[in-house]
C-alpha positions as CSV (number, residue, x, y, z in Angstrom):
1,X,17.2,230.4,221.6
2,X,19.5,230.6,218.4
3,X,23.0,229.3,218.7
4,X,25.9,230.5,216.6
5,X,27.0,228.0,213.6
6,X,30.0,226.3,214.2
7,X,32.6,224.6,212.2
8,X,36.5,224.1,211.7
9,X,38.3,226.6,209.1
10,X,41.7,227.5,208.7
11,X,42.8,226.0,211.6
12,X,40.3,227.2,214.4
13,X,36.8,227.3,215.4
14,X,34.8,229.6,214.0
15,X,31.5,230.9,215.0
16,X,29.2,232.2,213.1
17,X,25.7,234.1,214.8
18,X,24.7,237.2,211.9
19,X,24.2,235.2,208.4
20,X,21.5,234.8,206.4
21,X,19.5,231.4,206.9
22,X,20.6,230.5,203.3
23,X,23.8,232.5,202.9
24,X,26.0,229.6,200.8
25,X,29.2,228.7,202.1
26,X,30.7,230.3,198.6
27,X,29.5,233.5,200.1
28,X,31.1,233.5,203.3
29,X,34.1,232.4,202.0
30,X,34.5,235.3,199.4
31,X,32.8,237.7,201.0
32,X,33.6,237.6,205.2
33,X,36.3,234.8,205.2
34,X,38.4,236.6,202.3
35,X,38.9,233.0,200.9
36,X,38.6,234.0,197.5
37,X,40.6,230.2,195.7
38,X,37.2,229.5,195.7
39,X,35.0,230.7,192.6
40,X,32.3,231.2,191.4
41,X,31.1,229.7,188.2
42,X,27.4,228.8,187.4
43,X,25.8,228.7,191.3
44,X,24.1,225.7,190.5
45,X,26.4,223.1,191.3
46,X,27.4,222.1,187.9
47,X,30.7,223.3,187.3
48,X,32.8,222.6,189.7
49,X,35.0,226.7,190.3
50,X,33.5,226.2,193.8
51,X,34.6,222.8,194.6
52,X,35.5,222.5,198.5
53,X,36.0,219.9,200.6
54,X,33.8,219.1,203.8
55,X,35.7,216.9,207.1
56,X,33.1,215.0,209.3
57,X,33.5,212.7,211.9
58,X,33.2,208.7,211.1
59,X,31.8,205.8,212.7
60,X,35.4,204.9,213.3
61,X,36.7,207.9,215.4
62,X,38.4,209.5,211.8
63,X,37.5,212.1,209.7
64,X,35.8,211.4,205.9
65,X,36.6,214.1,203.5
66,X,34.3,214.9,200.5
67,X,34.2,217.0,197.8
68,X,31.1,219.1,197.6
69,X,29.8,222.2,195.5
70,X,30.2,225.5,197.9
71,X,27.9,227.9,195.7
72,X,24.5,226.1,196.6
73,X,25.0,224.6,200.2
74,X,23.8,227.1,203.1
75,X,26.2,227.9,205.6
76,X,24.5,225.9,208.8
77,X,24.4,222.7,207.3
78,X,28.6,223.3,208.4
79,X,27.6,222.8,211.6
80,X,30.2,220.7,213.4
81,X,32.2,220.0,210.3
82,X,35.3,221.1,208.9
83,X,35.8,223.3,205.5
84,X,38.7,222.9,203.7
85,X,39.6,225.2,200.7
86,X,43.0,225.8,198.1
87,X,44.0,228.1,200.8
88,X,44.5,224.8,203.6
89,X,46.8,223.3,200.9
90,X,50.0,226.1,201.0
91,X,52.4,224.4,202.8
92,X,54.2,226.0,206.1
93,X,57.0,227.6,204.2
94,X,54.8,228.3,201.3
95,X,55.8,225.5,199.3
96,X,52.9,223.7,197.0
97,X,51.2,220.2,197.8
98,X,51.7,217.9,195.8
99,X,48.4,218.0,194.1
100,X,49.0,221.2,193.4
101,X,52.6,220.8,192.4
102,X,51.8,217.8,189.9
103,X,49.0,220.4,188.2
104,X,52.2,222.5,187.6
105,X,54.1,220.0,186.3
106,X,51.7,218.5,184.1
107,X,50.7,221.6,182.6
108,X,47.3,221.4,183.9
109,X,46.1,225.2,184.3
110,X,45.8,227.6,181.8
111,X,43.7,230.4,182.4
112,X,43.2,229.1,186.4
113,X,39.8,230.1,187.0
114,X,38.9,226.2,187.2
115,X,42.3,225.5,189.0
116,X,40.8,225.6,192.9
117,X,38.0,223.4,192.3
118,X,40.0,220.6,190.1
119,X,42.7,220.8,192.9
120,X,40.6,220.3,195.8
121,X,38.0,217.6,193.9
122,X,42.0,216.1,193.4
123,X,42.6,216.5,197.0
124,X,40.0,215.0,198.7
125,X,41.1,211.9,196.3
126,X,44.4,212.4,197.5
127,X,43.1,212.0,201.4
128,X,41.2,209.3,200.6
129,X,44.2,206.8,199.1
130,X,46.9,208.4,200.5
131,X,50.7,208.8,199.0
132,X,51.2,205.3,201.3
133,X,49.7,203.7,198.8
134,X,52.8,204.8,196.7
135,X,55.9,204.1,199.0
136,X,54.1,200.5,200.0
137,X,53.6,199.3,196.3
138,X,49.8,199.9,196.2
139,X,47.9,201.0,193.6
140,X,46.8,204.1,193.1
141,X,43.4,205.0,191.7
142,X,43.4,204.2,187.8
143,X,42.1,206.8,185.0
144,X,39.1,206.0,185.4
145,X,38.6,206.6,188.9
146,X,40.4,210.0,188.1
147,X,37.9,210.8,185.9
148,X,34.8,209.8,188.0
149,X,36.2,211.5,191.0
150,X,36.7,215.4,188.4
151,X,33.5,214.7,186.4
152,X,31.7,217.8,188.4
153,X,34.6,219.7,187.1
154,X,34.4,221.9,184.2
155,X,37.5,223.3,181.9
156,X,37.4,225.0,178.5
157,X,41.5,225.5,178.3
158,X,43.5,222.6,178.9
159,X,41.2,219.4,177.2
160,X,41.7,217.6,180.2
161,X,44.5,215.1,179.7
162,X,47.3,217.7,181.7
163,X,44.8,217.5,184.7
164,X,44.1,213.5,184.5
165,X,47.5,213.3,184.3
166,X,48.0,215.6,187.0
167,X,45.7,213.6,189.0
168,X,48.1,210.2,188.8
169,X,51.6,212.0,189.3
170,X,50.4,213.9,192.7
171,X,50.3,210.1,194.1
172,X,54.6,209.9,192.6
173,X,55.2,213.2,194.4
174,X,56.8,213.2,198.0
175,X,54.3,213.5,201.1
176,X,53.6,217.0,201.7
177,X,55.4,218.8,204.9
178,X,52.3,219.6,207.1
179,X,49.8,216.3,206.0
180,X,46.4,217.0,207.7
181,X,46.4,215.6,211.1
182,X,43.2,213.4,211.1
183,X,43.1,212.0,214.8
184,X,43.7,216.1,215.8
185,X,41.1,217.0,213.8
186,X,38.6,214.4,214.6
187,X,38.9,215.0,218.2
188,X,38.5,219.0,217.5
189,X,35.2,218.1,215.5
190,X,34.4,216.2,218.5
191,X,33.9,219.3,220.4
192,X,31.7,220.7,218.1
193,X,29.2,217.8,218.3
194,X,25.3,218.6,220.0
195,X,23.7,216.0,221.6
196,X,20.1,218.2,220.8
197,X,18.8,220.0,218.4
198,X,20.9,222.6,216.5
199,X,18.6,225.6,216.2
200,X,19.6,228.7,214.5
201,X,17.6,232.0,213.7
202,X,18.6,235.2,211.8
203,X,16.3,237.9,210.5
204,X,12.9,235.8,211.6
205,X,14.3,232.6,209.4
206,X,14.9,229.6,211.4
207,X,17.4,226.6,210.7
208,X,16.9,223.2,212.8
209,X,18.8,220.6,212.7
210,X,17.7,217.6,214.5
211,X,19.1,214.3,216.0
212,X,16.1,212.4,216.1
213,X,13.4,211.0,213.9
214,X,10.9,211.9,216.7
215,X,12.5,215.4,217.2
216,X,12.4,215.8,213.0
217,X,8.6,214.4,213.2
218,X,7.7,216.9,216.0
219,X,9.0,220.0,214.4
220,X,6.9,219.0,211.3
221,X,3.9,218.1,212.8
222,X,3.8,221.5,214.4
223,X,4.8,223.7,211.9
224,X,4.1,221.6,208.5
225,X,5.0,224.4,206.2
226,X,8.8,224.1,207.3
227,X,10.7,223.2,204.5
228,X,12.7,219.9,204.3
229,X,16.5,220.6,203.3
230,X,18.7,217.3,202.5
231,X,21.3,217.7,200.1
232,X,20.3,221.4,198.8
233,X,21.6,219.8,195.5
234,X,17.9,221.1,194.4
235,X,16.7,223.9,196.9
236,X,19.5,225.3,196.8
237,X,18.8,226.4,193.1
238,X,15.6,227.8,194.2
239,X,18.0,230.7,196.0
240,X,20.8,231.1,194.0
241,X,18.5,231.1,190.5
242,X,14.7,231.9,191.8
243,X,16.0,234.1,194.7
244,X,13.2,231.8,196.9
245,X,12.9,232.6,200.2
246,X,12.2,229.6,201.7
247,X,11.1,230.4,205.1
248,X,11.3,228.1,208.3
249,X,14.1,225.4,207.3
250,X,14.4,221.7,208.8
251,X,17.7,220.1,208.1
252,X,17.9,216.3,207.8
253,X,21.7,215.6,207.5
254,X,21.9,215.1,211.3
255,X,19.4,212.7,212.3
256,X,21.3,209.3,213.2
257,X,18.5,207.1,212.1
258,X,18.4,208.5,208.6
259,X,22.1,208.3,207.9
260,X,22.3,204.3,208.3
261,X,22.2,201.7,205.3
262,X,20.7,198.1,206.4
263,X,21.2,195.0,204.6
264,X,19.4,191.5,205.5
265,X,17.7,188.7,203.9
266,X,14.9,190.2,202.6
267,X,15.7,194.0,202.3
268,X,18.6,197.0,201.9
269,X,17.4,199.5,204.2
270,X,18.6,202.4,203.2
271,X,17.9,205.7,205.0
272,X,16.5,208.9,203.5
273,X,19.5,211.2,204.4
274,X,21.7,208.6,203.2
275,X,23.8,210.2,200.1
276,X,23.1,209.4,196.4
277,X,26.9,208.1,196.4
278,X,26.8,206.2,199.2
279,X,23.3,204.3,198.5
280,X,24.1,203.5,195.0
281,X,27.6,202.2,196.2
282,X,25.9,199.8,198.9
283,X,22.8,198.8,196.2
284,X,25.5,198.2,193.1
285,X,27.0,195.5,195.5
286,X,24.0,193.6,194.9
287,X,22.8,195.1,191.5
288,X,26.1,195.8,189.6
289,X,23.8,196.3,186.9
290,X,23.0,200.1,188.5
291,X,26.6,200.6,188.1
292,X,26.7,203.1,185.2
293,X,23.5,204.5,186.3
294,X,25.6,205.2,189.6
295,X,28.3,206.8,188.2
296,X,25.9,209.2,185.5
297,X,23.9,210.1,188.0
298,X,25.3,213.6,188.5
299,X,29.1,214.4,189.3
300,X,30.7,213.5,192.5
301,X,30.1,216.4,194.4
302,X,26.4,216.3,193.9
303,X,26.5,212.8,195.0
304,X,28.4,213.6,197.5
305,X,25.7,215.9,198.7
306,X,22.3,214.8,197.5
307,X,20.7,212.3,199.2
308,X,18.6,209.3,197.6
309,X,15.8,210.0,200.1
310,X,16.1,213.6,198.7
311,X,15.8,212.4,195.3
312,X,12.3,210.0,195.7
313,X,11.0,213.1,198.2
314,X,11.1,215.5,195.1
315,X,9.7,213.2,192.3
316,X,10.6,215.0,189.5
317,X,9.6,213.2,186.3
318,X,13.4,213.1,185.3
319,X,14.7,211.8,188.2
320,X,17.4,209.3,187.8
321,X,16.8,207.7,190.6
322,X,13.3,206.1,190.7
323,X,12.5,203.9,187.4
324,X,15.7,201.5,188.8
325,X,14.6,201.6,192.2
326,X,10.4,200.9,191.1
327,X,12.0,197.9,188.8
328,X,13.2,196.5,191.8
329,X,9.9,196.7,193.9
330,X,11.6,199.7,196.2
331,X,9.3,200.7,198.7
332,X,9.2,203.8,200.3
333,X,8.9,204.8,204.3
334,X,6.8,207.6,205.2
335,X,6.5,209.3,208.9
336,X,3.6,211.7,209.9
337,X,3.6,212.4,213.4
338,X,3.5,209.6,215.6
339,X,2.6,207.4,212.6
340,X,5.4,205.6,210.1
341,X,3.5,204.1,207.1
342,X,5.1,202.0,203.8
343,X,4.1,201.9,200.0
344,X,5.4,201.0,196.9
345,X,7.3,203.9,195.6
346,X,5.1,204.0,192.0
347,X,2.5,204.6,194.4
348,X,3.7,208.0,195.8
349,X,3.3,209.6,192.8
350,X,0.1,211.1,192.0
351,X,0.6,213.5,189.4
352,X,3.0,216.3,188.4
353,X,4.9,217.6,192.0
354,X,2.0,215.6,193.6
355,X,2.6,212.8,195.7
356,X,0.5,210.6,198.4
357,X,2.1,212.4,201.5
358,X,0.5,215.1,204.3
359,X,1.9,218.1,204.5
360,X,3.5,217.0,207.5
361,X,4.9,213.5,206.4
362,X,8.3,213.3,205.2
363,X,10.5,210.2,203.7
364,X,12.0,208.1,206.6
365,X,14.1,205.8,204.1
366,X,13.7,203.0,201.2
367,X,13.8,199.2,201.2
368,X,14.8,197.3,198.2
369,X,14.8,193.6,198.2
370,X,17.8,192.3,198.8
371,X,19.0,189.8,195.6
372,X,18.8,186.6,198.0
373,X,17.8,183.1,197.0
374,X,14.2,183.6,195.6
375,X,15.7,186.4,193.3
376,X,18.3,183.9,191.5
377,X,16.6,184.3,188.5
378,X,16.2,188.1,188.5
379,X,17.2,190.3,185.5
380,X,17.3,193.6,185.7
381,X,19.1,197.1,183.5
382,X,18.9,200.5,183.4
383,X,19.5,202.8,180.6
384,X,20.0,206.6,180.4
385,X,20.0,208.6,177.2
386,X,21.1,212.3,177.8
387,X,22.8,214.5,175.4
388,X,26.1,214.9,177.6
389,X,27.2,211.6,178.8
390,X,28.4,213.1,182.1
391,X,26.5,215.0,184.6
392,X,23.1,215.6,182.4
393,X,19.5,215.3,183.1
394,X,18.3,212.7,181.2
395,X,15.7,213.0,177.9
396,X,14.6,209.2,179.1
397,X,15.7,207.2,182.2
398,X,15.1,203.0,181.5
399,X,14.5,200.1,184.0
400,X,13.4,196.8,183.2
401,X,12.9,193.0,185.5
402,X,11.4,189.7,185.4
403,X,12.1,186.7,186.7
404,X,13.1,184.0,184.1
405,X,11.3,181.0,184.3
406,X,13.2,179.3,182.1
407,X,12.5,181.2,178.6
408,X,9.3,182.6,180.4
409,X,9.0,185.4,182.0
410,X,7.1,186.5,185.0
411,X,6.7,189.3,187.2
412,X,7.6,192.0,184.5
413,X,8.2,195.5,185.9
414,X,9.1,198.0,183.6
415,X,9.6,202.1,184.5
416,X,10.7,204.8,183.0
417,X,11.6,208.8,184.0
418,X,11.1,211.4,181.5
419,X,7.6,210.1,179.4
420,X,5.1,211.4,181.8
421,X,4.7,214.0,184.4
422,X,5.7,211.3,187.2
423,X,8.1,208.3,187.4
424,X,5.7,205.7,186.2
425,X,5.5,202.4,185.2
426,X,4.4,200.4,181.5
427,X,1.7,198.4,182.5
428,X,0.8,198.0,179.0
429,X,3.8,197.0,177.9
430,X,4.2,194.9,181.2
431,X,1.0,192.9,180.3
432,X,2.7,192.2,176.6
433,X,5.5,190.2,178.5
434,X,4.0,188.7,181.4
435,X,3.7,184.8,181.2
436,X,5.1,185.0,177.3
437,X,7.9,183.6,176.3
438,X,11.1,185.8,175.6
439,X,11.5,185.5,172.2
440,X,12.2,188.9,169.8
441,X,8.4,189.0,168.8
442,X,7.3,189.5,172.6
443,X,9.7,192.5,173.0
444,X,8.3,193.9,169.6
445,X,4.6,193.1,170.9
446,X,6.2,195.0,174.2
447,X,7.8,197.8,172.8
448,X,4.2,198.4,170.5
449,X,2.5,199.1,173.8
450,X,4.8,201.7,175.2
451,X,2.6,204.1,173.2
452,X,-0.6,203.0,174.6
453,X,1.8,203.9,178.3
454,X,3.1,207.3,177.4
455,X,2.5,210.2,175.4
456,X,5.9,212.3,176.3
457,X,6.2,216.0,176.1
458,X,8.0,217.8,173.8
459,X,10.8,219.9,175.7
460,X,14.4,220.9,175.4
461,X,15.8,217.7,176.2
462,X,13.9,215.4,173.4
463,X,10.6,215.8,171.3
464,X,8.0,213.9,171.7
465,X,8.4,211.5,169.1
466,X,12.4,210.9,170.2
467,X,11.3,209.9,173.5
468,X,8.7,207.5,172.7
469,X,11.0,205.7,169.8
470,X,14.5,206.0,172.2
471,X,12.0,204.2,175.1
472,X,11.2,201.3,172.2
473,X,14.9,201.2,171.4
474,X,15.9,200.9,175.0
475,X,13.3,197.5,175.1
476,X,14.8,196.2,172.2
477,X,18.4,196.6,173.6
478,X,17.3,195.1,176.9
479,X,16.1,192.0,174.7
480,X,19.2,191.6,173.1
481,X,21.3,192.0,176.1
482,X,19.0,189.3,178.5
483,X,18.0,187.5,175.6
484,X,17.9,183.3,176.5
485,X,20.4,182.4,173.2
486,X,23.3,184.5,172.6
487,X,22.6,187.4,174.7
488,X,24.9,190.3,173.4
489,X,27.3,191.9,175.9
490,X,27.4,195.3,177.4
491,X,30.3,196.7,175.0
492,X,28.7,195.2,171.8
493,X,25.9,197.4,172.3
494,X,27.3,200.9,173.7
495,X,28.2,203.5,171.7
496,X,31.6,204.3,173.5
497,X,32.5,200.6,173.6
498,X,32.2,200.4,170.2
499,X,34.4,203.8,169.3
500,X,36.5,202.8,171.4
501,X,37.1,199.6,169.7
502,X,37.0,201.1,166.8
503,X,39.9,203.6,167.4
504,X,42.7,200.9,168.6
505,X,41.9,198.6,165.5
């Protein structure tokens, strides 16, 4: 039997039992909650009019708060959360928060339309540190933190500086009148909470969303056409831009088992419904060479959303997320039924959109292995060349590891997104540096047999002929950087570091 979608908004419980299957949460906030702060801009996630902010419950009894793109997530996936827009901000005698009151200040609006989303992408940063950290001497986020936390926030009037600006005076401002009241709110979100399965139907469409793995594994195993929804930092393109219908839907943000993050000896476990931000966040603590791959990835509200699992589970050929993760011998978690099977993750790719999974199976999770003592010698980067710096899909993705032996290397693994019609590795290149010594010639003889690897298409994003020479230049700058004399530094090699520089001589 269908039960009505329920979340916290605007200060109550609201129920929700006649909307579409995929109606976005931008819809019903324009169109039946009159909310109209929030905008829309390109429906596709990208520049950040629609920016909301989603409450759940924590681990620790609290509430986390992130930012998230309202025009492509699908209204039951609010299920026992809480949706904050501009509106929540007015203040009870219709004074400004301070976010919004340092925007005016700094001169950071023009013609507005961007306003609502900068403002609450500022806001959730704002609940995260707190204006404590001002009146007990701690410090506030830096610039750029700022700038990470807006980069899914688009503006052609105001350059930017008013709202980074903006973004460190809100912290100076007094505490607002009416703070949100986390413990009351956590306990309300309490209420909402199902112990089962959250089923919803409208117009023959259903929406699960389970607790379990089994529960997840049953529903696919008896209806294998229902379509996996993670993040909907992808699917939900398919309605917004495709106007897909995507028929029976299986949600995967609720399943306990697949929210969790592992770390042992041997692996990081990290589960497939796991967000990209919070799975690069715990891997970078081991590989702080993902870092920058972390934070280009795709804005903070996408990461906020999208899930890694989501990311390996699609395979596109230009997915960020897999040449680092096949460098680093990821394996991947598969569940069919009853049966929960492993393989290396190069190995789930077939060909284009193919990959080695039944039409019932599904991604349980990832395990990378953990940077313990037999990985002391490990070297590992990633490099991504994109023609926007910032939230881009990138022409070519990089990764490259060995394991120094001294000036020799062994174990190569070399992968890169963007060059074929899958995520795939160099093993022609990889056989050029296996047991050889790491001198320059080696990465030459290396970088020579990328073309006997790839033969990349000419799109869009790169030609042909750009790809295969950026994935020889991206060999040669690992060598450089890893090289066994004088190895040269991160910011004598990238192009910012170096402007940067450049400008303050």
């Amino acid at each position: 039997m269908s039960q009505p979608i329920r979340f916290y908004h605007r200060n109550a419980i609201r129920e929700i039992t006649d909307a579409p299957v995929t109606r976005t949460v931008l819809q019903y906030l324009r169109e039946d909650a009159r909310c109209t702060g929030t905008k829309e801009g390109c429906a596709e996630g990208d520049c950040g009019a629609c920016t909301v902010v989603i409450g759940e419950r924590n681990e620790a009894g609290g509430v986390s708060f992130k930012a998230v793109n309202a025009c492509i997530q699908f209204l039951p996936t609010l299920d026992g959360k809480g949706l904050f827009t501009v509106e929540d901000l007015r203040q009870p005698d219709g004074g400004l928060h301070p976010v919004q009151e340092a925007m005016v200040e700094c001169h950071g609006s023009q013609c507005g339309f961007c306003t609502p989303g900068f403002v609450m992408s500022m806001w959730s940063m704002y609940e995260k540190h707190g204006h404590e950290h001002v009146c007990a001497n701690r410090t506030v986020p830096d610039r750029a933190e700022i700038a990470n936390a807006l980069t899914g926030n688009l503006c052609r009037c105001t350059g930017y500086r008013p709202i980074v600006d903006a973004a460190e005076r809100m912290f100076q401002l007094p505490a607002p009148k009416a703070p949100v009241d986390v413990k009351a709110l956590a306990e309300k979100l309490a209420t909402l909470e199902r112990g089962e399965t959250f089923h919803y139907e409208f117009n023959g469409q259903t929406f699960d969303a389970p607790r379990t793995i089994d529960a997840l594994a049953k529903i696919k195993a008896d209806a294998p056409t229902t379509r996996i929804l993670a993040g909907s930092t992808d699917i939900g393109l398919w309605v917004t831009k495709m106007m897909r219908d995507l028929g029976h839907i299986v949600y995967v943000g609720q399943v306990t088992e697949m929210q969790k993050v592992e770390t042992n000896d041997d692996w990081i476990e990290i589960g497939a419904g796991v967000t990209v931000e919070g799975a690069y966040a715990e891997l970078a603590k081991q590989y702080p060479e993902l870092t920058e791959m972390w934070l280009r990835f795709a804005s903070l509200p996408i990461r906020n959303a999208g899930t890694l699992g989501g990311n390996v589970a699609n395979g596109s050929p230009i997915g960020d997320s897999m040449p680092g993760l096949i460098a680093l011998g990821a394996r991947v978690v598969l569940r069919g039924g009853d049966v929960e099977r492993e393989l290396p993750l190069e190995d789930l790719y077939v060909a284009y959109q193919k990959k080695d999974m039944a039409e019932h199976e599904f991604v349980v999770g990832l395990k990378v292995p953990a940077r313990n003592e037999a990985r002391r010698h490990f070297t590992f980067r990633t490099y991504k060349i994109s023609k926007r710096f910032d939230s881009d899909i990138s022409a070519v993705c990089a990764a490259f590891s060995f394991v120094a032996d001294g000036d020799t290397i062994r174990e190569p693994r070399i992968a890169f997104g963007g060059m074929a019609a899958t995520p795939k590795r160099a093993t022609h290149a990889e056989a050029a540096l296996a047991d050889a010594d790491w001198h320059e010639a080696t990465a030459q003889a290396a970088m020579i047999a990328l073309a006997k690897d790839y033969e990349p298409l000419t799109d869009m994003r790169a030609t042909s002929g750009y790809r295969l020479e950026a994935a020889k230049n991206t060999l040669y700058r690992f060598w450089l950087e890893t090289r066994p004399n004088d190895p040269l530094q991160k910011s004598a090699l990238d192009v910012r570091a170096v402007e940067a520089a450049g400008a303050t001589a």
